[in-house]
RONUMI-357977 format. One record per residue (C-alpha): residue number from 1; x, y, z. Coordinates in nm, 2 decimals. Example, Ala and Ser with C-alpha at 12.3 -4.5 7.8 and 13.67 -1.06 7.14 Angstrom:
RONUMI-357977
R  seq      c1      c2      c3
R    1    1.23   -0.45    0.78
R    2    1.37   -0.11    0.71
END
This chain:
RONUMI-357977
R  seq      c1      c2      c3
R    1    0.71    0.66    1.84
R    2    0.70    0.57    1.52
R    3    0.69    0.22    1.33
R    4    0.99    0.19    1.21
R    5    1.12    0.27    1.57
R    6    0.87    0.02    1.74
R    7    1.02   -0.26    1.53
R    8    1.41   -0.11    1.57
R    9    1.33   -0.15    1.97
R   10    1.16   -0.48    1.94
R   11    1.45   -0.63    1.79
R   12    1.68   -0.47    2.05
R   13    1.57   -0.76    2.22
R   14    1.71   -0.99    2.05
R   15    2.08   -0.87    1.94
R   16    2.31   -0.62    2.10
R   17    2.21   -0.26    2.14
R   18    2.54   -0.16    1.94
R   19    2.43   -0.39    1.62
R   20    2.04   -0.28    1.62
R   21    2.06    0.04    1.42
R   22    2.29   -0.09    1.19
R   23    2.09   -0.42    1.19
R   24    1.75   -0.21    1.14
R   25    1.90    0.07    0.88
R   26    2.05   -0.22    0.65
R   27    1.76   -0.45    0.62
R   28    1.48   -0.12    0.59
R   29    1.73    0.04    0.32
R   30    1.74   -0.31    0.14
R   31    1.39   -0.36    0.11
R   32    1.34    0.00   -0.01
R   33    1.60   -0.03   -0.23
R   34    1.44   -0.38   -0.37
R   35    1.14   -0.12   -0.50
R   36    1.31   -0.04   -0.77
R   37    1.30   -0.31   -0.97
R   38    0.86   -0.27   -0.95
R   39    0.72    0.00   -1.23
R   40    0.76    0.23   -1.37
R   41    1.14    0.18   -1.29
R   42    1.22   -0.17   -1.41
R   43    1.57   -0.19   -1.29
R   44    1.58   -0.55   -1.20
R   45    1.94   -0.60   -1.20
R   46    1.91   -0.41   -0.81
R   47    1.73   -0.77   -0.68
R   48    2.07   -0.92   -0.74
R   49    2.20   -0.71   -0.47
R   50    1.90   -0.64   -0.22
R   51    1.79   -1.02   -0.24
R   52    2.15   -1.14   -0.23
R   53    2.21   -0.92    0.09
R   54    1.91   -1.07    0.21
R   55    2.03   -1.48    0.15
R   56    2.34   -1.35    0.29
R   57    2.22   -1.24    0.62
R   58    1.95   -1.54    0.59
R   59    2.20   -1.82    0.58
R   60    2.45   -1.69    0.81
R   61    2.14   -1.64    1.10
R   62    2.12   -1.94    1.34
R   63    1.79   -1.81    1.53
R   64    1.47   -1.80    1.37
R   65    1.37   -1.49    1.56
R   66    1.64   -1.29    1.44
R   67    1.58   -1.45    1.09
R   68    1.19   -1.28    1.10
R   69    1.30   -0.95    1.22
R   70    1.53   -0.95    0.94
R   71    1.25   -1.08    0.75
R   72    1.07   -0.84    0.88
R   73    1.25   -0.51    0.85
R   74    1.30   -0.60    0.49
R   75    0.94   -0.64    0.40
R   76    0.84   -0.33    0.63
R   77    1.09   -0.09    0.42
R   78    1.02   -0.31    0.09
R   79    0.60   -0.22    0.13
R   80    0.66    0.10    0.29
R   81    0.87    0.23   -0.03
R   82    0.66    0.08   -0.30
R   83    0.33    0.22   -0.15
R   84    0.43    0.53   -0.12
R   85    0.17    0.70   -0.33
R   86   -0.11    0.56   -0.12
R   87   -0.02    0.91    0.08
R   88   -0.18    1.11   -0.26
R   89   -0.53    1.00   -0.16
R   90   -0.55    1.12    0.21
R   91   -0.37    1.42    0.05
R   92   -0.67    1.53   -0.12
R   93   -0.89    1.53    0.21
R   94   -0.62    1.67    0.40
R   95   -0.79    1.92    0.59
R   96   -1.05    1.60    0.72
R   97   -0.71    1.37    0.76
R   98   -0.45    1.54    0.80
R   99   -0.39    1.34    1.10
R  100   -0.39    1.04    0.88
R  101   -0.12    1.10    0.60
R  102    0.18    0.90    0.76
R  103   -0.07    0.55    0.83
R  104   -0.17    0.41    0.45
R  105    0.21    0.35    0.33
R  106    0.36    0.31    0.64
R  107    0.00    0.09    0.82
R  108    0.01   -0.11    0.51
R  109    0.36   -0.14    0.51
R  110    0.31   -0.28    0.90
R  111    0.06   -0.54    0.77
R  112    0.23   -0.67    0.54
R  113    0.57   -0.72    0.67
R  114    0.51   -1.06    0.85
R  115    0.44   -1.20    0.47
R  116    0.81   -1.16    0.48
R  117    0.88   -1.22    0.81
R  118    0.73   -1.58    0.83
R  119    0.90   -1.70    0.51
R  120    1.23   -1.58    0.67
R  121    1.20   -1.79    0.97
R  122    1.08   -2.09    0.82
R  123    1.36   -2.12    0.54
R  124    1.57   -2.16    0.89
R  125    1.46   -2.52    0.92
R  126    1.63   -2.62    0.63
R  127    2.04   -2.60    0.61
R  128    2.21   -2.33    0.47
R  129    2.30   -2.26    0.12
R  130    2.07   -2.31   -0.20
R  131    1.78   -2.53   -0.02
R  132    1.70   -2.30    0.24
R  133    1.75   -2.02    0.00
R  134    1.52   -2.22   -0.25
R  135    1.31   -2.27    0.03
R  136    1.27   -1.88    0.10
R  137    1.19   -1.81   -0.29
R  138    0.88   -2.10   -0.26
R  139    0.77   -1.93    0.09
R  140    0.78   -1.55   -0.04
R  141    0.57   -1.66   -0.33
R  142    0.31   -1.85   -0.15
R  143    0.28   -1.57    0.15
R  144    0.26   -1.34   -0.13
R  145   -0.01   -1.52   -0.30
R  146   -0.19   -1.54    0.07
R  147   -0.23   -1.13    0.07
R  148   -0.55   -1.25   -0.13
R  149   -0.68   -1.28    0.21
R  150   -0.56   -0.99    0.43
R  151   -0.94   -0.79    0.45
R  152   -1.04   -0.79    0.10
R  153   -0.71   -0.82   -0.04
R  154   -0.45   -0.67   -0.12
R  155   -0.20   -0.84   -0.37
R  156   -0.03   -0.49   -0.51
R  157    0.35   -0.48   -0.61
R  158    0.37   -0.87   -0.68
R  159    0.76   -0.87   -0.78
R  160    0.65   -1.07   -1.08
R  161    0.53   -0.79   -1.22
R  162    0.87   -0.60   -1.22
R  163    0.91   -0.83   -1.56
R  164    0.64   -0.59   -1.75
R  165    0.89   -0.37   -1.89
R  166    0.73   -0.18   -2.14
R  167    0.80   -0.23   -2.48
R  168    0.91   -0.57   -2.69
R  169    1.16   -0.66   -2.40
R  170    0.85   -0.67   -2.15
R  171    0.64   -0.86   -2.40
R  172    0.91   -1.12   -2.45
R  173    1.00   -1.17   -2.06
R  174    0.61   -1.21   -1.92
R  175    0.47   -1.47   -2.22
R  176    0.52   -1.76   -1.94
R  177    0.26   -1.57   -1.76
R  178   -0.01   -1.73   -1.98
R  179    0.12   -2.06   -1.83
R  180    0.25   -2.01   -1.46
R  181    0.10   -1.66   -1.37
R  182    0.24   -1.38   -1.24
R  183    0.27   -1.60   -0.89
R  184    0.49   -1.82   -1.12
R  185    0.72   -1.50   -1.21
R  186    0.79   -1.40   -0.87
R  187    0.85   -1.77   -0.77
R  188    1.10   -1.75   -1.06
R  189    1.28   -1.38   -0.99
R  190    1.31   -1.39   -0.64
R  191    1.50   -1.77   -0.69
R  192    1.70   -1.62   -0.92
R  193    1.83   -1.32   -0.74
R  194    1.85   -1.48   -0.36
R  195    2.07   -1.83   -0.54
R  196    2.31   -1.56   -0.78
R  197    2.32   -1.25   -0.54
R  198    2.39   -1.44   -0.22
R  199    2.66   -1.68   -0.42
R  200    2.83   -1.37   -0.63
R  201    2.77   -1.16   -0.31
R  202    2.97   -1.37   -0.05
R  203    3.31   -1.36   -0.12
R  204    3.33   -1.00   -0.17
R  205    3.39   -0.68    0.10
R  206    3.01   -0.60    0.06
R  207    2.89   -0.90    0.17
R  208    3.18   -0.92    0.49
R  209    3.05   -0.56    0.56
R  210    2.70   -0.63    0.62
R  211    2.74   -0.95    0.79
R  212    2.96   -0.75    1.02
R  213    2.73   -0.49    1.09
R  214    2.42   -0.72    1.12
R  215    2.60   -0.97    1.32
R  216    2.58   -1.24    1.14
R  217    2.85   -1.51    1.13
R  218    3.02   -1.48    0.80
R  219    3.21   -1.81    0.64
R  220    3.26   -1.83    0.28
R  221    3.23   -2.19    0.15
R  222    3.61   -2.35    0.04
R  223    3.42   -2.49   -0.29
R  224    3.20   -2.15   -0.35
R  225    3.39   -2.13   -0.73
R  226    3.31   -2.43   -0.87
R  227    2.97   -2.37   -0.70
R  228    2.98   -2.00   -0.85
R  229    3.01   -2.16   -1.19
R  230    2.69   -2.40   -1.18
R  231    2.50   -2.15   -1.07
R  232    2.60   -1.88   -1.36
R  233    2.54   -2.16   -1.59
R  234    2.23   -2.26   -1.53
R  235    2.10   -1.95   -1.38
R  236    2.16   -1.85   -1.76
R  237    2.07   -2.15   -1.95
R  238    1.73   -2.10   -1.75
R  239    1.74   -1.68   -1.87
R  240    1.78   -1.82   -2.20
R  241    1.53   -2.12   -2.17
R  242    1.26   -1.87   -2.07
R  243    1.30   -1.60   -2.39
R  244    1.28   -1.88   -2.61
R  245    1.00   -1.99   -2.41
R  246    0.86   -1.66   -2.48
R  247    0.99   -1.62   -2.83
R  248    0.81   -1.89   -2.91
R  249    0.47   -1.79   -2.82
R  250    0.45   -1.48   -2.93
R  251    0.57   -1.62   -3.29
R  252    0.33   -1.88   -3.26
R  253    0.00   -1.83   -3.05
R  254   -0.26   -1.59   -3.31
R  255   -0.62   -1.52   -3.21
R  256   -0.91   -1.70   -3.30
R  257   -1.29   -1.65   -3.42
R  258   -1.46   -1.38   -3.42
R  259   -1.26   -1.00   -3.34
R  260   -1.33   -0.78   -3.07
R  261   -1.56   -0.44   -3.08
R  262   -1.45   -0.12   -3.20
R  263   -1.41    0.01   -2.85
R  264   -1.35    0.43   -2.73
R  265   -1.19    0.49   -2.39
R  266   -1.34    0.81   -2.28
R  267   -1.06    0.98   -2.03
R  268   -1.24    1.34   -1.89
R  269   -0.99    1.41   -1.70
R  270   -1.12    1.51   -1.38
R  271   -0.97    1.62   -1.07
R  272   -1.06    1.43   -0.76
R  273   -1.10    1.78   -0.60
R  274   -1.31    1.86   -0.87
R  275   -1.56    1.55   -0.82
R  276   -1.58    1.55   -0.46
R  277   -1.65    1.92   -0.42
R  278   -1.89    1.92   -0.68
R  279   -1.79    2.23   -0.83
R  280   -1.94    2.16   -1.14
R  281   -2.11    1.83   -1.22
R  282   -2.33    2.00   -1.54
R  283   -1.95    2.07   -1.70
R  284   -1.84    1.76   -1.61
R  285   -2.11    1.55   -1.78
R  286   -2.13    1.76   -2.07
R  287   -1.73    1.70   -2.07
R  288   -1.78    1.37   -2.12
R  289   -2.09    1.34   -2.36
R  290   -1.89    1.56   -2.61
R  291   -1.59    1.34   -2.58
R  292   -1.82    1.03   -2.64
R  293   -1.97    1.17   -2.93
R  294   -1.63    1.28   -3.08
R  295   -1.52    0.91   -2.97
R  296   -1.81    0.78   -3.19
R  297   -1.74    0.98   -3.50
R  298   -1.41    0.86   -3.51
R  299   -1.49    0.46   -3.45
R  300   -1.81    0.53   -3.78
R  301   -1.50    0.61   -4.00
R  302   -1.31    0.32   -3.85
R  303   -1.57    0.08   -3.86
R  304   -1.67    0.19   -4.22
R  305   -1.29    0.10   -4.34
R  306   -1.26   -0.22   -4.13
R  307   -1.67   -0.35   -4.20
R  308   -1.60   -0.42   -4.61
R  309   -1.81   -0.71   -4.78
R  310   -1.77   -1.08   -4.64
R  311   -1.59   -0.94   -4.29
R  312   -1.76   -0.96   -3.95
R  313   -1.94   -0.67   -3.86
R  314   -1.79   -0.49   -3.59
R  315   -1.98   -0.29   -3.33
R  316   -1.91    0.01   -3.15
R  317   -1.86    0.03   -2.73
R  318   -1.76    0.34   -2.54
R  319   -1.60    0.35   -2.17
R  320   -1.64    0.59   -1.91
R  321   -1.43    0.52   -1.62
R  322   -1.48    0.42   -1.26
R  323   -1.73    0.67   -1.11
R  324   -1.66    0.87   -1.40
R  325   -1.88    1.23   -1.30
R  326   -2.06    1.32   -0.99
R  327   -2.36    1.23   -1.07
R  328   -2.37    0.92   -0.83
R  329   -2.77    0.77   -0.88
R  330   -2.81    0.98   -1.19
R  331   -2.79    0.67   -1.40
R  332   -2.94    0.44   -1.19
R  333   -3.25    0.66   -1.13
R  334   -3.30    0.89   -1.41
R  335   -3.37    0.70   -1.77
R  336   -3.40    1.05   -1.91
R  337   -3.00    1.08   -1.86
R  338   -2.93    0.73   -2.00
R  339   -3.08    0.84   -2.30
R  340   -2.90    1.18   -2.31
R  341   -2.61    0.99   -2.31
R  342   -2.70    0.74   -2.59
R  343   -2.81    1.04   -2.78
R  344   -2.47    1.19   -2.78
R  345   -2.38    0.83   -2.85
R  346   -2.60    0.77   -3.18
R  347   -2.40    0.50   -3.37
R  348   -2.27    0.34   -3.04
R  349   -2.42   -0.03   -2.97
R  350   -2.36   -0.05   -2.65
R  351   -2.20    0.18   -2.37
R  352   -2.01    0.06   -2.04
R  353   -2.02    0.34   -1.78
R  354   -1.89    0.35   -1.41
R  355   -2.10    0.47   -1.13
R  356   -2.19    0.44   -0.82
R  357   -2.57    0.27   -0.70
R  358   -2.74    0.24   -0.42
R  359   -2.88   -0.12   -0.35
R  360   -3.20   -0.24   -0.22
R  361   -3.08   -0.26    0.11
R  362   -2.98    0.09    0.12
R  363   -2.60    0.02    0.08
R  364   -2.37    0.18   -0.19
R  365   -2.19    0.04   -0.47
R  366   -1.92    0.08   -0.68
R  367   -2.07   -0.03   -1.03
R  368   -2.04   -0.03   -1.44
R  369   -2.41   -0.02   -1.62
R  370   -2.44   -0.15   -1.95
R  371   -2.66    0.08   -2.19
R  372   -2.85   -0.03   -2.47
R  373   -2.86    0.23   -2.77
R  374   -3.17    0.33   -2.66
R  375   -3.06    0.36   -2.32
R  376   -3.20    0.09   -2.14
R  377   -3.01   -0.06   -1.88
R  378   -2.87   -0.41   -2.00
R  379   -2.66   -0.50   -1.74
R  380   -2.52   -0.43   -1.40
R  381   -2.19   -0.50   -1.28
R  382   -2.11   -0.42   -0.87
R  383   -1.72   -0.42   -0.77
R  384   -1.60   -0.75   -0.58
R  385   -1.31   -0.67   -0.47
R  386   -1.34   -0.29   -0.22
R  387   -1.01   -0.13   -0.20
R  388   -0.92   -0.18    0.21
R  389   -0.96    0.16    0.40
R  390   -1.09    0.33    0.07
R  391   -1.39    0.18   -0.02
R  392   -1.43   -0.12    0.27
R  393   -1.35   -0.04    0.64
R  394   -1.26   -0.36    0.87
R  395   -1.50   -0.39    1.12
R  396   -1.21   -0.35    1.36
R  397   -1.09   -0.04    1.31
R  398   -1.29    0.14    1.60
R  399   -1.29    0.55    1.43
R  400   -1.48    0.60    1.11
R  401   -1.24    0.61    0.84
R  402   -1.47    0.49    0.51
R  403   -1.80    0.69    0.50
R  404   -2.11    0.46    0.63
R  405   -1.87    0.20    0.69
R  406   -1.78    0.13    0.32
R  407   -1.97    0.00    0.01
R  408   -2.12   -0.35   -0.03
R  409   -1.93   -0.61   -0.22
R  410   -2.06   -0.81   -0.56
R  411   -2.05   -1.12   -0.63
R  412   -1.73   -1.17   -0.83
R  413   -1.66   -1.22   -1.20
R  414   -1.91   -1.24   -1.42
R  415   -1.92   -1.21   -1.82
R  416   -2.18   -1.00   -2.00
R  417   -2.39   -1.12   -2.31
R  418   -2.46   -0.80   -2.45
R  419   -2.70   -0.75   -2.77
R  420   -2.47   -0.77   -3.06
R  421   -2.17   -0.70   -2.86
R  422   -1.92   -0.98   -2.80
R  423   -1.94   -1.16   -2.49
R  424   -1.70   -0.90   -2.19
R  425   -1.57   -0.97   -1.88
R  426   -1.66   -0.65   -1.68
R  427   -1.38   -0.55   -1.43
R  428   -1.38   -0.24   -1.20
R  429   -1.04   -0.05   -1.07
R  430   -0.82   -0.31   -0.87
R  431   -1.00   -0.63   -0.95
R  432   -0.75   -0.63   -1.24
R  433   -0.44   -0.70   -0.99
R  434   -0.59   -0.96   -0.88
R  435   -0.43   -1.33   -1.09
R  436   -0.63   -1.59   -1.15
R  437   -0.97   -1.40   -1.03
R  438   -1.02   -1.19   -1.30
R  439   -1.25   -1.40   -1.56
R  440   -1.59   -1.61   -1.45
R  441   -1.40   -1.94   -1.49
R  442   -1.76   -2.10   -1.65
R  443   -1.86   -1.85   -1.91
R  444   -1.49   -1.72   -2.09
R  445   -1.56   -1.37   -2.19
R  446   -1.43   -1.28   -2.57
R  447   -1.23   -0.92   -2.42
R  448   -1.17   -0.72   -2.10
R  449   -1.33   -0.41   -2.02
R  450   -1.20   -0.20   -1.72
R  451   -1.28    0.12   -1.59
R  452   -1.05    0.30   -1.33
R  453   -0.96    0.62   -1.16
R  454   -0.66    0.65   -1.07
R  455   -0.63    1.02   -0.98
R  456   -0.63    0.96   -0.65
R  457   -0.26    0.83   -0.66
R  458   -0.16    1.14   -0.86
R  459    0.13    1.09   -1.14
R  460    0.30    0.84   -0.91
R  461    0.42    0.53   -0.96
R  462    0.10    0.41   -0.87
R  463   -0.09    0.40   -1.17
R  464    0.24    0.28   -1.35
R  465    0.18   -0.03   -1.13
R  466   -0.20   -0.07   -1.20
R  467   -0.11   -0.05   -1.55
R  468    0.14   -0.32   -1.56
R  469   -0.13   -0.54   -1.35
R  470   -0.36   -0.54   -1.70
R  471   -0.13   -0.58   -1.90
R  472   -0.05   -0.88   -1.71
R  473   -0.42   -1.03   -1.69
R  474   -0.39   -0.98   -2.03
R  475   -0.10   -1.27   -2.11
R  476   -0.27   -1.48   -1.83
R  477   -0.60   -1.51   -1.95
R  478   -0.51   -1.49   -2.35
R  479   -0.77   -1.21   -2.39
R  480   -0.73   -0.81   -2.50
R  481   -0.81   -0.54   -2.24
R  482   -0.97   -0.20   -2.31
R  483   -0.93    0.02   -2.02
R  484   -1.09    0.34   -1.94
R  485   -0.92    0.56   -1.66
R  486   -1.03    0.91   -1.54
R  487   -0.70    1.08   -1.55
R  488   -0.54    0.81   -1.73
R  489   -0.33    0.64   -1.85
R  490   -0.61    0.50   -2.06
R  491   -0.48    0.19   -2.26
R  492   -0.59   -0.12   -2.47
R  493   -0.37   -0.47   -2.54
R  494   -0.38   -0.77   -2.73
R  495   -0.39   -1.11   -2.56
R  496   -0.03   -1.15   -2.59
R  497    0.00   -0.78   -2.37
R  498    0.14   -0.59   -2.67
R  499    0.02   -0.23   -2.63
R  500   -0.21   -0.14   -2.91
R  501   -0.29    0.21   -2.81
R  502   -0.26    0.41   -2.52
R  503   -0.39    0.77   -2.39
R  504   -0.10    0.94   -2.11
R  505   -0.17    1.05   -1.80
R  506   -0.32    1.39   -1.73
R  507   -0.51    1.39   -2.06
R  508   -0.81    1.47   -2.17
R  509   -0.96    1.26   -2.52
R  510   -1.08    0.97   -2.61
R  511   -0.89    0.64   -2.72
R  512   -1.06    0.44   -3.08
R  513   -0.91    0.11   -3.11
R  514   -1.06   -0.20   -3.32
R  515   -0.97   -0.46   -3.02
R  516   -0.85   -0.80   -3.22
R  517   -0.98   -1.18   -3.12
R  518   -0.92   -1.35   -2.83
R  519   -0.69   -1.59   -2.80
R  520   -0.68   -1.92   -2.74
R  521   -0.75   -2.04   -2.35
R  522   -0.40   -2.06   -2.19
R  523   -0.30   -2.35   -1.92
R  524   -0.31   -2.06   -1.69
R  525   -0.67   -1.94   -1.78
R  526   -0.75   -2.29   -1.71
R  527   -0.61   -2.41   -1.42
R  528   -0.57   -2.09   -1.22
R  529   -0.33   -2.04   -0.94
R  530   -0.30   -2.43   -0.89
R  531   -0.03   -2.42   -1.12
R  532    0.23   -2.19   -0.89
R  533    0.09   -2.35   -0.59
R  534    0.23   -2.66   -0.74
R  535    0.55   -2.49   -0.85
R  536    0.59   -2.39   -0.51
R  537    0.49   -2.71   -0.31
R  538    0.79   -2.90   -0.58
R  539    1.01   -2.67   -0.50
R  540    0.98   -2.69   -0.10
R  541    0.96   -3.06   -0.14
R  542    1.30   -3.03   -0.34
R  543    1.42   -2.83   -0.09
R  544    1.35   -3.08    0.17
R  545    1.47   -3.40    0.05
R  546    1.78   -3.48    0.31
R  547    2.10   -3.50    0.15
R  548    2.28   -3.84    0.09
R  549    2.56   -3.83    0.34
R  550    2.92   -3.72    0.23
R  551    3.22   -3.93    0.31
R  552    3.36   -3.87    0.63
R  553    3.65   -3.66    0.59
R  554    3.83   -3.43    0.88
R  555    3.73   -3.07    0.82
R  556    3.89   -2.81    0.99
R  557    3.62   -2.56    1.17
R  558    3.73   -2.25    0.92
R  559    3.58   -2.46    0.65
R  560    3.28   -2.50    0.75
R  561    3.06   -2.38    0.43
R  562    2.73   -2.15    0.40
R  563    2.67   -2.20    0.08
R  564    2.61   -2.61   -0.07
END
């Protein structure tokens, strides 16, 4: 049987047979539906509808059980639609996992679903209308910010980060990132769309419709236009409060001290299929030390235009991505190759290279080495944050999914203090989604440097989403990001997330940019996600506080409202 038919016959339970399917199909076609609002899509005016639905059926439900199956389903077809390209990896190694193609989307998608679920039910406790709706918003956000903790974490397709539309309109909507996170911007989204879809929503057919087929007890509230009206008008004052918020900061925050390297992205463009099989790791390396030298040519002439008398000097740093060839202990175990590549390099002051190492203990890990120009290893960087069922295996699971059991974790953030290179804040893959863990919050580095590889997802909307996550850390922590991906797409931004250059998917080059200054530490750099934990906690408290009583008047049971 599968998942979506276990839950379908759980809830059978719990309402009548002829309602489930309808119940199920709604909710499960909602939450999908909600996914496209995430990248690369952007269409955020669908959350109006989906998360309007959603209050709808919320405030109308008198049981909490029902309320977290609804909850439930929602999440379940909201997760299992927005990870759909986690099906790309197991794809690769089908003929070793065939057997496991339906289980990342859909077991992830499982998972996650009581993060949704739980707010759901708890929002009951609190009457209907705007506070238990206001208390849903608070209690999405703060589960959401909890799926820090599931294994080793796994915080992808925040709804905040639907707000990253590319272009000027994106830059303008996610400046109050630097102050309230990304947490903050889903707190603020999915307030706005339960409060105006569910109050626009309920005196229509639609919403009659689904309440009919969910059974749920539909009663449109006798004062719902003057109610209607507040909540356009300050549902748009608060739009219009938050782009001059924005406005504001990008016309007024400018970087300070000393600017960033010249940094080259060096994307090889190698198949997954390619790596693992190693078909042909000589080609692959000497892919990628002719890119690197081609990279450095073109930074000399750059830094020769930008270096004139009385500016800062500016050195030159090449990327190679996440595991970027198969050479796996090549660099950790071979100085004759590290100075191969700083050969190729000659003119580079530093590079920053992905690969994996093998510990002291005899454990594998997924690392970035920092090479001197004469090919000494400066630094070592090991990953944090293992991608759950790809790199890290919970002990759990009884069959062997992850090789050996998976890699061993680093420590977390840490910033490098490379010769003549200003200080970086290495980052490897998916530690960039994660807010407010990005940066060691002791030693502020001066840029960003990530390395990826991101063709296991294919060209799916799951490096779209990665790529909105740095552009995101980017606003938060005020600092610019050079990122290095295998198969793209390759990228560097500015502090304030504008897109300085980028390198598309499916590629093969190298991507110069002069990366500018930091900027200057934002509220959200410093206090972390305290600041939508607060947002959240003020806005259940809100929620909370009882209502002064009306004046007793006789109200006939047809007026009974939903919505006050």
């Amino acid at each position: 049987m599968s998942t979506p038919m276990r839950l379908t016959t759980a809830f059978a339970r719990l309402c009548p047979k002829r309602e489930t399917l309808r119940f199920a199909g709604i909710l499960l076609g909602l939450g999908g539906l909600s996914t496209l609002a995430l990248p690369p899509v952007h269409c955020l005016p669908v959350l109006l509808l989906t998360f309007g639905a959603l209050g709808l059926i919320l405030n109308a439900t008198q049981s909490w059980k029902r309320a977290a199956w609804a909850g439930a389903l929602f999440g379940f077809g909201f997760y299992a639609a927005g990870l759909y390209w986690l099906v790309y990896a197991v794809l690769i190694r089908a003929d070793e996992f065939w057997w496991f193609v339906p289980f990342p989307s859909l077991g992830c998608a499982l998972i996650l679903a009581p993060t949704v679920a739980a707010p759901a039910a708890l929002c009951g406790l609190l009457p209907a209308g705007i506070r238990r709706l206001s208390a849903f918003a608070a209690l999405w956000t703060l589960f959401d910010m909890g799926r820090t903790f599931i294994f080793s974490g796994f915080t992808w397709n925040a709804l905040g980060s639907s707000l990253a539309v590319p272009g000027p309109v994106g830059s303008l909507l996610i400046q109050p990132a630097a102050w309230i996170g990304e947490d903050g911007l889903t707190l603020a989204l999915v307030l706005l769309a339960s409060l105006c879809g569910a109050i626009w929503l309920e005196p229509t057919v639609l919403a009659r419709w689904i309440c009919l087929q969910t059974g749920a007890n539909h009663t449109p509230a006798p004062s719902l236009p003057d109610l209607r009206k507040r909540v356009f008008v300050c549902s748009v004052s608060g739009v219009l409060l938050w782009c001059v918020a924005g406005n504001v900061r990008l016309s007024s925050t400018h970087p300070t001290g000393e600017p960033g390297p010249i940094a080259i992205m060096v994307q090889g463009n190698v198949s997954e299929t390619e790596k693992i099989g190693r078909q042909s790791p000589r080609d692959i390396f000497m892919r990628y030390l002719r890119l690197t030298a081609e990279g450095v040519h073109h930074a000399q002439a750059l830094q020769a235009s930008l270096n004139k008398p009385g500016e800062h000097f500016r050195p030159i740093v090449f990327l190679w991505p996440e595991t970027a060839f198969p050479g796996y202990d090549l660099l950790q175990d071979s100085p004759h190759a590290r100075q191969i590549i700083m050969q190729w390099a000659t003119g580079a002051d530093a590079g920053i290279i992905g690969a994996l190492r093998m510990d002291d203990s005899g454990h594998y890990r997924n690392s970035v080495i920092a090479l001197a120009p004469d090919g000494a290893m400066e630094a070592v960087y090991d990953k944090a944050r293992l991608v759950p069922f790809g790199e890290y295996q919970p002990p759990f699971i009884p069959l062997q999914i992850v090789p050996q059991g998976g890699m061993a974790a680093g420590p977390g953030p840490q910033t490098w203090h490379l010769a003549d290179i200003p200080a970086v804040g290495p980052l490897i893959c998916y530690e960039v989604i994660f807010s407010g863990d990005v940066v060691n919050s002791h030693d502020r580095p001066r840029w960003l440097a990530n390395v990826t590889n991101d063709a296991w997802f294919g060209n799916s909307a799951g490096p779209r989403q990665h790529l909105s996550s740095v552009r995101l850390r980017a606003v938060e922590e005020g600092l610019p990001v050079a990122r290095a991906a295998n198969t793209g797409i390759s990228v560097a931004y500015d502090g304030l997330g504008h897109m300085i250059d980028h390198l598309g998917w499916d590629k093969t080059g190298v991507l110069v940019t002069a990366l500018p200054a930091s900027l200057p530490p934002t509220l959200f750099g410093r206090f972390g996600q305290s600041i939508p934990l607060a947002l959240c906690g003020l806005l259940l408290l809100l929620a909370g506080v009882p209502r002064r009583p009306a004046t007793r008047q006789s109200v006939a049971p047809s007026q009974k409202t939903t919505m006050h």
